[in-house]
ZAMARGU-4260 file (C-alpha; in steps of 0.2 Angstrom, whole numbers, plus 5000, padded with zeros to 4 digits):
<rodrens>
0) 5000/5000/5000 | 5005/5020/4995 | 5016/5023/5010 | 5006/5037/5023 | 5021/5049/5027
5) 5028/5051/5042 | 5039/5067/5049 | 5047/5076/5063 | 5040/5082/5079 | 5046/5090/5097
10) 5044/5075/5111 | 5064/5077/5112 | 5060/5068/5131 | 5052/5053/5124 | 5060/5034/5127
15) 5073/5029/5117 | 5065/5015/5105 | 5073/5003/5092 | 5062/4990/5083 | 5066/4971/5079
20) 5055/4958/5072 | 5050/4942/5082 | 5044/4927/5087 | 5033/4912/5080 | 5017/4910/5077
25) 4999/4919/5083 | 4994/4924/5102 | 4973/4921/5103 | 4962/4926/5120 | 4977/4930/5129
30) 4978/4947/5140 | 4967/4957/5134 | 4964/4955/5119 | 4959/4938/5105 | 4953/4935/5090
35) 4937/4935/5084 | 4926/4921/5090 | 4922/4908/5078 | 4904/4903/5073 | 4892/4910/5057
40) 4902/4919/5047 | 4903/4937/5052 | 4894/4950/5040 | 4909/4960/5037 | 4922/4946/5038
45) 4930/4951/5022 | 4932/4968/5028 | 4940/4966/5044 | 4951/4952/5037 | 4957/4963/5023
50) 4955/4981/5028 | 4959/4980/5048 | 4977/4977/5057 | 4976/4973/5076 | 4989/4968/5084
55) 4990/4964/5105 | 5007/4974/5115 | 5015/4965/5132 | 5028/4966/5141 | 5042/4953/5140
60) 5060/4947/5146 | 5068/4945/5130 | 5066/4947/5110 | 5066/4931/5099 | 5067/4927/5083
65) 5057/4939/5070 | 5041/4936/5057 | 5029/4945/5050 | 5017/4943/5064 | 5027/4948/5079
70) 5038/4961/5083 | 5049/4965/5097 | 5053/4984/5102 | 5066/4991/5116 | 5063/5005/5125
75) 5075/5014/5139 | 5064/5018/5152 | 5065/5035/5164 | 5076/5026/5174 | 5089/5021/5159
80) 5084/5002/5162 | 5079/4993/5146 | 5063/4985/5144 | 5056/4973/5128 | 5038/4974/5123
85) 5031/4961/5109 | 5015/4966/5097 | 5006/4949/5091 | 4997/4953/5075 | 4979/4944/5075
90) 4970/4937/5063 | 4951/4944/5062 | 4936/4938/5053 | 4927/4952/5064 | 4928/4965/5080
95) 4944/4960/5088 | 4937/4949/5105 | 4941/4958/5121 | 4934/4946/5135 | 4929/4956/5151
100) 4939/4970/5146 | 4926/4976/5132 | 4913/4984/5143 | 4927/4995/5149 | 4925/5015/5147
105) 4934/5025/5135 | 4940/5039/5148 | 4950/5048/5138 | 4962/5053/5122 | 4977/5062/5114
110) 4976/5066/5096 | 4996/5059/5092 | 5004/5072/5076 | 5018/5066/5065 | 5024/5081/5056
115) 5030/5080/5039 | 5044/5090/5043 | 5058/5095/5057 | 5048/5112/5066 | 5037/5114/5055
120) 5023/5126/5061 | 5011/5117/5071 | 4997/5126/5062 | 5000/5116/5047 | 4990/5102/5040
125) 5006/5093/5034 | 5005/5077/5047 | 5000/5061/5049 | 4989/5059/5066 | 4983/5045/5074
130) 4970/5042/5092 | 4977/5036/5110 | 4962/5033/5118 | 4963/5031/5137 | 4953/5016/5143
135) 4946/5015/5162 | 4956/5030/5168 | 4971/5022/5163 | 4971/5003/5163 | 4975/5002/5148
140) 4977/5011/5131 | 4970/5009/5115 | 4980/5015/5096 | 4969/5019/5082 | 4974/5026/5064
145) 4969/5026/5049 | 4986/5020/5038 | 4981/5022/5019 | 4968/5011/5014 | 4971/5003/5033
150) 4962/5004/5050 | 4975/4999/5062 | 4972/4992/5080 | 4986/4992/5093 | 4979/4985/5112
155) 4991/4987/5126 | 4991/4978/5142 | 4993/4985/5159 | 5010/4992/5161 | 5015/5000/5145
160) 5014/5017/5147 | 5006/5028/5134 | 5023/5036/5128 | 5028/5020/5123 | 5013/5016/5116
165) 5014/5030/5102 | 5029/5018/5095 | 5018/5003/5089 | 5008/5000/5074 | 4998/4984/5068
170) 5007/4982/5052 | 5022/4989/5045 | 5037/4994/5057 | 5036/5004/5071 | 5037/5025/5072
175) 5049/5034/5085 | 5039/5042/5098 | 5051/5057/5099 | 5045/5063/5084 | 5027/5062/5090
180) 5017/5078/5097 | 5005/5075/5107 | 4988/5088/5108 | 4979/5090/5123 | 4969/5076/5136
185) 4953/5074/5131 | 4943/5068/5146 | 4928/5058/5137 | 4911/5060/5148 | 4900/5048/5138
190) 4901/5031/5144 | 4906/5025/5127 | 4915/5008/5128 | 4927/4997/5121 | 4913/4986/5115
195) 4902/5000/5109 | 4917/5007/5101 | 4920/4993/5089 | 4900/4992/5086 | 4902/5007/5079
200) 4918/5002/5068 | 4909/4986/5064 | 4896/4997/5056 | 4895/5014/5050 | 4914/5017/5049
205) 4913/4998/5038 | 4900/5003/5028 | 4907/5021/5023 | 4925/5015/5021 | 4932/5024/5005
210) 4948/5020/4996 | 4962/5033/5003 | 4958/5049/4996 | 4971/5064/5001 | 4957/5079/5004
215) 4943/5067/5010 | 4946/5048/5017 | 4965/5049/5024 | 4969/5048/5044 | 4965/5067/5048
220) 4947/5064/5044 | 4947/5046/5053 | 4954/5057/5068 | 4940/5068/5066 | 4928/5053/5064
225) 4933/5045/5081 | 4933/5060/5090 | 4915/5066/5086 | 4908/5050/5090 | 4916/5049/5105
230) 4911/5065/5112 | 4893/5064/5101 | 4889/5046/5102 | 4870/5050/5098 | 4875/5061/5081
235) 4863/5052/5067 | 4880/5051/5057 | 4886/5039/5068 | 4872/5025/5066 | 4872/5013/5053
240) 4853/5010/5045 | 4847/4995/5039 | 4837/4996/5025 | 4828/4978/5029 | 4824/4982/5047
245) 4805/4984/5042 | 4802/4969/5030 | 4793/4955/5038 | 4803/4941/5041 | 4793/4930/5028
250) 4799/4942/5015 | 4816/4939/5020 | 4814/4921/5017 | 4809/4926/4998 | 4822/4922/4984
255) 4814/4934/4973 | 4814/4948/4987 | 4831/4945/4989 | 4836/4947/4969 | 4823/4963/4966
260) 4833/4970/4986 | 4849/4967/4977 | 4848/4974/4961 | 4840/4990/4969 | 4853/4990/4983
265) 4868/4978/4978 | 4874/4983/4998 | 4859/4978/5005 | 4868/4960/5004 | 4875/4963/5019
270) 4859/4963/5028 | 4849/4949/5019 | 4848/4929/5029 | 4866/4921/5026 | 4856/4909/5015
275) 4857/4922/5002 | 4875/4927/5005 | 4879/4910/5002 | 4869/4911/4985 | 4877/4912/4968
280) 4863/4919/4958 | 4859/4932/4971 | 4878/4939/4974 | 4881/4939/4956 | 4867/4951/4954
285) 4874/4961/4970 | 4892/4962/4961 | 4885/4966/4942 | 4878/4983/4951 | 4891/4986/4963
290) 4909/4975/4964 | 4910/4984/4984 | 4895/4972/4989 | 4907/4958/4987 | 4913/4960/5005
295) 4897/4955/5010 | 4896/4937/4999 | 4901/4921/5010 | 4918/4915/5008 | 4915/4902/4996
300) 4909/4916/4983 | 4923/4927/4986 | 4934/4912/4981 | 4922/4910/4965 | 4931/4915/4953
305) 4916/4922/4938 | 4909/4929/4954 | 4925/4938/4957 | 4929/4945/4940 | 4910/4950/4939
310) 4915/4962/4953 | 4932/4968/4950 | 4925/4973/4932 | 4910/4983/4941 | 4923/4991/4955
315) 4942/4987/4953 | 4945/4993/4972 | 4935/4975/4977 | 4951/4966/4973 | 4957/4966/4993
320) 4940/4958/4994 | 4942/4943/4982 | 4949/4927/4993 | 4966/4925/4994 | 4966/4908/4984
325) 4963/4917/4969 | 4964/4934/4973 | 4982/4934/4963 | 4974/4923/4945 | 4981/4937/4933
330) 4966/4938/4922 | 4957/4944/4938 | 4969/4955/4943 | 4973/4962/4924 | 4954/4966/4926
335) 4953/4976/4941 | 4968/4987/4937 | 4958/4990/4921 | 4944/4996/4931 | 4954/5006/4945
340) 4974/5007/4942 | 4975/5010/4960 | 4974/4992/4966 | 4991/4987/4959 | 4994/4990/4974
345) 4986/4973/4982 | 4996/4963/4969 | 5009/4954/4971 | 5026/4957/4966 | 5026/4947/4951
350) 5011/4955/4944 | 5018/4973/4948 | 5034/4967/4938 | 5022/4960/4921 | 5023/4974/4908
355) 5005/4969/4904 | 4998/4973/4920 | 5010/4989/4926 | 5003/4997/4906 | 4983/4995/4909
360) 4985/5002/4928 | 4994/5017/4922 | 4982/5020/4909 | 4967/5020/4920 | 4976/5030/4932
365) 4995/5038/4932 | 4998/5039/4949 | 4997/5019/4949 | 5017/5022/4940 | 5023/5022/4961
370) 5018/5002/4963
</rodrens>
């Protein structure tokens, strides 16, 4: 994905941090954090499988070996002892499972600034920003960002304090909290939590997610996003309607219904019985209207691969959305880069090295020349 910039900032008193990779394999339901429970396949599975890093911070001894889903950072602490903390990257097929810990109120945040630029004026928009949100008075913290196309989650136990905190991020390597400038506390008064917090994710912010867009999808506005909604939980904005909440329950049942609900509303999908997900005529119709509906399909459908083309033809961007058995077949991809030259950037390297490829995303869109 297009890198988001980073830049200079002020916190010259910030921990002294270096960043290694790590360990072997997945951590699930440990601390306070797991991965998403098992069962019917979540309604927005493809999108948080796709579109959504989370990753668990703790406190260890040592480092160990590095891979892609764990990494290792060293801070120097205030009292110049060094300390290791690990991040486990989790796999999610939905909201990130939080035990106990999810009714736990959001008491607080600090909007985190990464200038572009060494001393930049602070009134400037040139910066990357991201969310510390402050969770029971201080139990624990919370990182949320919007990294391109990416929400990134970053959960920390206990006894990491919030300035190292600021070093982590879900995917990718680390940043250097001594270029981070932090705004001011914002006590939260609501009684939003954890929980209601990722219902909210889980729906409106799903539902709305836009490709990044420099003036209006990128991380300021997601800032903006999180900090409206939780200081103005109630805001219409910040609910998500279903358009099937008033159709009788026979209806539902219909396979005609579901077709007619489609064609009308192709993202309507996402609210219809599974039985319909799961149906090849009725997702087919969803995707010929609008490939975005294809995060909606059951996973078999994302793996069909007429189904798939169907979608990326209709809306090149629903490529992240195709399974990852066939999410790389070349005519698919050559498709979507037709459509939208802007998803070169979920294919792999081979691809973005076929001459074929690299020419019909740069004529559908110039700026694809980066990938």
């Amino acid at each position: 994905r297009a890198a988001a910039r980073a830049g200079a900032g002020r916190r010259a008193d910030a921990p002294a941090m270096f960043a290694c990779g790590a360990g072997r394999g997945l951590m699930c339901n440990s601390g306070a954090a797991g991965v998403a429970r098992k069962g019917l396949q979540h309604r927005n599975e493809a999108w948080w499988s796709c579109q959504v890093a989370c990753a668990q911070a703790e406190s260890v001894l040592e480092p160990c070996e590095g891979s892609e889903t764990e990494r290792f950072y060293k801070f120097v602490d205030e009292h110049g002892k060094p300390r290791w903390i690990k991040t486990t990257r989790m796999l999610l097929t939905g909201p990130p499972d939080l035990g106990d810990h999810a009714g736990l109120p959001i008491t607080g945040f600090v909007e985190v600034r990464q200038p572009y630029w060494h001393a930049q004026p602070h009134h400037w928009i040139t910066y990357h920003a991201f969310l510390l949100l402050e969770v029971a008075d201080g139990l624990f913290h919370l990182l949320v960002e919007r990294k391109t196309d990416q929400l990134e989650l970053v959960i920390g136990s206990a006894d990491i304090p919030p300035a190292f905190m600021k070093a982590f991020r879900a995917y990718g390597p680390g940043r250097n909290p001594s270029r981070c400038v932090d705004e001011p506390f914002q006590a939260v008064t609501t009684g939003i939590n954890i929980q209601q917090l990722l219902g909210w994710i889980d729906g409106p912010v799903e539902e709305r997610w836009e490709p990044y867009d420099l003036l209006k999808a990128n991380c300021q506005s997601f800032v903006a996003d999180v900090r409206n909604y939780l200081l103005n939980p109630g805001a219409p904005q910040h609910y998500a309607e279903n358009p099937l909440k008033k159709v009788p329950v026979e209806a539902l049942q219909d396979r005609s219904f579901a077709m007619s609900t489609v064609q009308r509303n192709p993202r309507a999908l996402k609210y219809l019985p599974e039985k319909w997900r799961r149906d090849w005529e009725v997702v087919l119709a969803a995707v010929a209207v609008d490939g975005n509906a294809l995060r909606y399909a059951s996973e078999e459908l994302r793996a069909d691969r007429h189904v798939a083309i169907m979608a990326v033809k209709q809306y090149g961007y629903a490529l992240p959305y195709v399974h990852p058995f066939i999410r790389q077949d070349r005519e698919l991809v050559l498709t979507a880069v037709k459509q939208n030259g802007y998803v070169l950037c979920y294919c792999a390297d081979y691809h973005r090295e076929d001459r074929e490829v690299v020419v019909a995303a740069v004529r559908q869109d110039g700026d694809a020349i980066r990938y």
